[in-house]
Residue, then its C-alpha position, 0 to 999 in steps of 0.5 A: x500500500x504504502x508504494x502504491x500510495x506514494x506511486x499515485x501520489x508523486x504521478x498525480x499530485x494527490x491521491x484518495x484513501x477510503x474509510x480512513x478514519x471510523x463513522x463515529x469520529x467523522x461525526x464527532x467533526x461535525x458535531x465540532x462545526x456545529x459546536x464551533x458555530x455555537x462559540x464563534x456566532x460572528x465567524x463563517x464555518x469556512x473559516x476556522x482557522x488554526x488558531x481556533x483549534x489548536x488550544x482544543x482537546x478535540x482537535x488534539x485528539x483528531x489530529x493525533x489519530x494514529x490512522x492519520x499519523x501511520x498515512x503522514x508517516x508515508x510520506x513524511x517519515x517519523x518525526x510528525x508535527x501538525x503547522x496548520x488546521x483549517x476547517x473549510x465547512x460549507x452550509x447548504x445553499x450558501x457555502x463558499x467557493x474557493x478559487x484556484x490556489x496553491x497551498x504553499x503560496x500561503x505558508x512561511x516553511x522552509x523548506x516547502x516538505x508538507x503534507x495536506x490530510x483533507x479529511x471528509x466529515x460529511x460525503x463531498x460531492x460536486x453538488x455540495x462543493x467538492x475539492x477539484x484539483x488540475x493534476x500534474x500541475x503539482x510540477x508547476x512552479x509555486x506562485x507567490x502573493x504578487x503572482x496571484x488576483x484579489x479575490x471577493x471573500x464574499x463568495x469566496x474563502x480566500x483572498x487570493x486565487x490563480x487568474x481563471x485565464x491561466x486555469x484550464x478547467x477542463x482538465x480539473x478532477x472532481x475529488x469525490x468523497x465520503x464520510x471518513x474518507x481523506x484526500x492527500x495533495x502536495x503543495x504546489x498542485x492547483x486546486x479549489x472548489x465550487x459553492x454549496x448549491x445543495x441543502x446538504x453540509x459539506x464539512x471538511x478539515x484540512x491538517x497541515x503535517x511536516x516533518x519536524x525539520x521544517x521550520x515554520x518562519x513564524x515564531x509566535x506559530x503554535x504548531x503540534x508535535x504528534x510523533x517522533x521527536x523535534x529537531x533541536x537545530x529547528x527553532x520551532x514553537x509547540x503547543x502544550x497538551x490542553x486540559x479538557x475543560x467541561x464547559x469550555x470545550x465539546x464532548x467527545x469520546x475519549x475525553x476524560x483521557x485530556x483531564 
């Protein structure tokens, strides 16, 4: 498995394992959204963003899933920390678009070894704004801020997107998913998705894994040692374990362990 998924993956730029994680924890991940709605009225369910998440048991808990961890390792080797988690979480009939992007454009890491984990809390399909990605073009060359157009965060998540004129879309991949299933892409590969347009959720959760000998060029960043040991020559910063507090944070099964 682990050639096979790595053959795909450099061929393709991503590549899709099925039921990687249990029924009962992607509906725990919904349940998270819903709860997060409770505690951040103000903020779009697209928009829970790293900083949101990482001081949360739940999130600890989820990330640190060995399931997860033995895939990342595939690609990562055995030294795991989390740089970023953002929920991308479309309501029916309103959910956001995102527009053509790179990841890396985005992220301070030196060098750009990261591994996206897009894990499906609900089945994501075409009509519920499924990720669409233009393999092959992980090969391209990464972009940067100055290379990209503003975007209208109106109707789109990100600021920033790749021109439509320089996107063939024709060639675009619909990655189709269902609950528990994940998505791995690289860095560089294009990649968005289209609006909600169907009364179902789609909830998504993006996780931001790198060996811990890439340094994230942002000292106050909370990142999350998962596996393996930090590099001592790499000046990362790492959040401390949180203590479940009742009140202050969403149930989960498990959670006395985080007392």
């Amino acid at each position: 498995m682990t050639t096979d998924l790595r053959r795909e993956y450099d061929e393709k730029g991503y590549v899709i394992v099925r039921n990687a994680i249990d029924p009962g924890l992607a509906g725990e991940m919904v349940d998270h959204i819903h709860w997060l709605g409770q505690k951040y009225p103000d903020v779009r369910p697209e928009q829970y963003h790293h900083h949101m998440l990482v001081g949360d048991p739940f999130m600890h808990r989820l990330v640190g899933d060995d399931r997860l961890l033995d895939i990342a390792e595939q690609f990562l080797g055995p030294d795991i920390a989390l740089f970023a988690a953002h929920y991308i979480a479309k309501k029916p009939l309103t959910g956001q678009a995102v527009g053509w992007h790179q990841d890396g454009s985005y992220w301070p890491l030196e060098p750009m070894e990261v591994t996206t984990l897009w894990v499906a809390g609900t089945d994501s399909t075409v009509e519920n704004g499924c990720m669409r990605v233009l393999p092959g073009t992980q090969h391209n060359r990464l972009l940067t801020r100055k290379d990209m157009i503003k975007m209208d965060t109106e109707g789109y998540v990100l600021d920033l997107g790749i021109h439509p004129d320089d996107i063939d879309d024709s060639q675009a991949v619909d990655i189709e998913l269902k609950a528990g299933d994940i998505s791995i892409h690289n860095p560089t590969i294009i990649h968005g998705s289209n609006a909600n347009q169907s009364e179902k959720w789609r909830v998504g959760l993006t996780l931001r894994y790198i060996p811990t000998t890439t340094l994230v060029k942002n000292e106050k960043h909370e990142n999350i040692l998962l596996r393996g040991q930090a590099t001592p020559a790499v000046a990362n910063l790492y959040a401390t374990r949180p203590t479940f507090i009742a009140g202050e944070h969403m149930p989960f099964q498990g959670w006395e362990a985080w007392q």
